[in-house]
N, C-alpha and C positions, 0 to 999 in steps of 0.2 A: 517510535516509528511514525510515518507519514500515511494516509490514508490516499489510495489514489496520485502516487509517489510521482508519477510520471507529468501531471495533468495539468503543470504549469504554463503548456503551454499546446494547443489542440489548433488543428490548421481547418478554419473556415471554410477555403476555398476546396477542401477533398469532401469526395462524394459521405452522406453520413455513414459510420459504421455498420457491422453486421450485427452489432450488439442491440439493436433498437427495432423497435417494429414496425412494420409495415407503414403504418398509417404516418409515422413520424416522419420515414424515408420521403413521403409523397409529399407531405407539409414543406420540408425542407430544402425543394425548389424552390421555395420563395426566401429571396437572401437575406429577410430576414430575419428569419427562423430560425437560421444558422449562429444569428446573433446573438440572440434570446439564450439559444442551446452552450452556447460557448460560456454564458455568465454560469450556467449551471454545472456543466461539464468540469470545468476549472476547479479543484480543489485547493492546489495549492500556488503560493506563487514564487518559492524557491527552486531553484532549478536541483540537480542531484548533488552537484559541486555544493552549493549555498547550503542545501541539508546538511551535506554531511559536515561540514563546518560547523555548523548549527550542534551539533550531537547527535543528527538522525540516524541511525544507523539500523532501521526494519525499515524495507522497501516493499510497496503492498502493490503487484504488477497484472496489468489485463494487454493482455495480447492478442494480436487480429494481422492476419494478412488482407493485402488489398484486392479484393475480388476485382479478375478485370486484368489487374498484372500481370505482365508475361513473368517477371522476378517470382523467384520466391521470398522476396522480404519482408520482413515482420516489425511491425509497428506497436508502440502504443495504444492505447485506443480507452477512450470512455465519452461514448456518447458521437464523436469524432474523431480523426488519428492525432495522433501526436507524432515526437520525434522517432526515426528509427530507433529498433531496441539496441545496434549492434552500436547508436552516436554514446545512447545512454550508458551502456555497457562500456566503452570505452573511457566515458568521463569518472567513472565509478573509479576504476582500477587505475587512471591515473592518481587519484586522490591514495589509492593504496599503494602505489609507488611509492611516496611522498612520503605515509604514516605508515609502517609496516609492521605496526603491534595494534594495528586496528582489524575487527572482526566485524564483516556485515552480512546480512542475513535479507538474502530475495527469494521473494514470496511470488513466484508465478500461479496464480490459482484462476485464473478465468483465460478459455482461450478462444477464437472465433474463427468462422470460414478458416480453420486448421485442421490438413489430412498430414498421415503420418511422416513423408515427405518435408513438410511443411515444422513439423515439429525435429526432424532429426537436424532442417539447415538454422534451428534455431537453436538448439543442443550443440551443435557443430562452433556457432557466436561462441555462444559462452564459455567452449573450451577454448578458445584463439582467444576468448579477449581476458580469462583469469590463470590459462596454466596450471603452473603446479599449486596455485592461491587455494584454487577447488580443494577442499577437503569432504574426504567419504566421510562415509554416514558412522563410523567408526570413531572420527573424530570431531570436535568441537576448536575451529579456531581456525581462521581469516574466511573464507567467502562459504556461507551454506547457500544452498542453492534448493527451495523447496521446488517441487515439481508433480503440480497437482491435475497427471495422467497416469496410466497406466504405466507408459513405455521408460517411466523412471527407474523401473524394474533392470533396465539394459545396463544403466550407465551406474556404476559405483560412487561418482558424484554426486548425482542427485540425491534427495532427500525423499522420502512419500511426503504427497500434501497432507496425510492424517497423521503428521507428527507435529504441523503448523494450525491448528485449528485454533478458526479468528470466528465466532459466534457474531451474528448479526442482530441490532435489535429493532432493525428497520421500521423508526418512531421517531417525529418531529416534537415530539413530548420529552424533556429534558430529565424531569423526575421519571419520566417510565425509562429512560434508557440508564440514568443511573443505580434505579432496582433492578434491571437486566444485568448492569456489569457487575453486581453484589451478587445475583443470583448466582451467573458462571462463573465466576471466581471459585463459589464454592464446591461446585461441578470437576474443578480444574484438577486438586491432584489426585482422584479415580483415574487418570488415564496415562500419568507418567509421560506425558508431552512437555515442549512449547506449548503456550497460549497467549492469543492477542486479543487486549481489551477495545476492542474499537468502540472510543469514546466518540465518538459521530454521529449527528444525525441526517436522517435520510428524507427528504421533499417528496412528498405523495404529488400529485398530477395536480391535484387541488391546491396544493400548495404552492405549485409553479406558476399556475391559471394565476391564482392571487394577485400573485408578484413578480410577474415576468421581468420586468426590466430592472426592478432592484436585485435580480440574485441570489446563489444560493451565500454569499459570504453578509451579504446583506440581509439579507431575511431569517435564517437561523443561524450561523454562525459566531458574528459580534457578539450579540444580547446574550448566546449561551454560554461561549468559551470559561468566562469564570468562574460559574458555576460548577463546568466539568474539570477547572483547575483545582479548585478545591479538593474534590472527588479523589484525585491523583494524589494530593497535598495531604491526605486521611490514607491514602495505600498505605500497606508493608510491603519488601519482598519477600520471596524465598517460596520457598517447596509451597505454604498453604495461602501468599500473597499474590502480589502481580505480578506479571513475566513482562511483556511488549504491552505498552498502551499505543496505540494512533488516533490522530489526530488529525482535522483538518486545517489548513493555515497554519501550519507550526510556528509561525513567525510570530502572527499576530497577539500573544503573550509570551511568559518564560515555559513554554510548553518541555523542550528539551530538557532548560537547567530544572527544570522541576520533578520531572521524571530521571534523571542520572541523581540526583541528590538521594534520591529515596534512598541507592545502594549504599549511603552511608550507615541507613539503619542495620547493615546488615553487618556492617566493621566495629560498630558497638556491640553487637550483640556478640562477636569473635572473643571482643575484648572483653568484655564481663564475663566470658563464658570461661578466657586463659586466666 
């Protein structure tokens, strides 16, 4: 999976998002702070097409309408909007045209400036842009669609978001976040879900201060990725291993082939077992 799946690409020139606070909103009149915001915002720099090529297949999605808009369209959004969810949506399902024994799995779990209106023209996309791909919660196989509100309850589609639980360890500290994702691991089969290991770290405000102009892919990112490759490279799967890891930059090592390889541990253990 990709961390912040969308965030290849965040538009400068639109007002900041509703996701940020006050104080940040006012700062970023000045253009460029927009700039600064963009180094940070950016998690990754494959687009959804390029992911999924890659092997990505857990999409980690934040959504925001445009306060202000007369539309009800819904965007992207981390820190700044990004692309329409309905272009992203569409570039998905072409690629599933294409591969049609492939299964992906979107994770809506953050949503902003969103009233219920707002959530059913975005439910509405997602049945126009996947059909009959949408599989209920009954089955496992081509597009799960987690849906982490209430009104998931409506649609047979949808999944609850507390069948997708992605644990945060919100820590620029590489060893504390790799004892976080040993911790919930072992947390994981009590609850008979999904679970995503977000192998990520998160920039405190001090950290930004620091480093403004170098970045979040420049500043924690590079230095840690091998470390947290390793980490992956030590997983098992199955019932008491890992399920989704994310990541950010998936490019920037064999993050994908490292993570599908694991599931070979799991055709040896078939095999010794027949």
């Amino acid at each position: 999976g990709s961390h912040d799946s969308f965030s290849y690409w965040v538009d400068e020139k639109s007002p900041v998002g509703p996701d940020q606070a006050t104080a940040i909103k006012r700062l970023a009149r000045i253009s460029l702070v927009k700039k600064i915001m963009k180094k940070w915002s950016v998690t990754q720099n494959l687009t959804f097409k390029e992911q999924l090529e890659g092997g990505i297949r857990y999409f980690d999605l934040r959504v925001s309408s445009k306060p202000g808009e007369i539309e009800q369209e819904i965007y992207f959004i981390h820190g700044l909007f990004g692309i329409k969810v309905w272009d992203g949506l569409k570039e998905i399902n072409t690629f599933l045209e294409q591969h049609p024994k492939e299964v992906v799995f979107l994770d809506f779990n953050h949503f902003y400036a969103m009233d219920d209106s707002h959530h059913y023209f975005l439910i509405n996309r997602i049945r126009s842009a996947f059909g009959s791909k949408l599989c209920s919660v009954e089955c496992v196989e081509y597009v799960l669609i987690f849906y982490h509100s209430p009104l998931y309850q409506e649609y047979s589609f949808l999944w609850p978001g507390n069948k997708m639980p992605a644990p945060w360890a919100n820590t620029t500290n590489v060893h504390k976040l790799l004892q976080f994702l040993e911790t919930t691991l072992e947390e994981r089969s009590r609850y008979g879900t999904f679970h995503v290991s977000q192998a990520i770290l998160t920039p405190r405000v001090k950290t930004i201060a620091r480093h403004l102009i170098r970045g979040l892919k420049n500043t924690l990112v590079h230095r840690n990725l091998p470390m947290i490759l390793n980490w992956v490279k030590a997983q098992k799967p199955g019932v008491m291993g890992v399920n989704i890891i994310t990541s950010d930059f998936v490019e920037l090592v064999d993050f994908a082939a490292t993570v599908i390889a694991l599931n070979d541990l799991l055709l040896e253990e078939d095999e010794s077992a027949s």
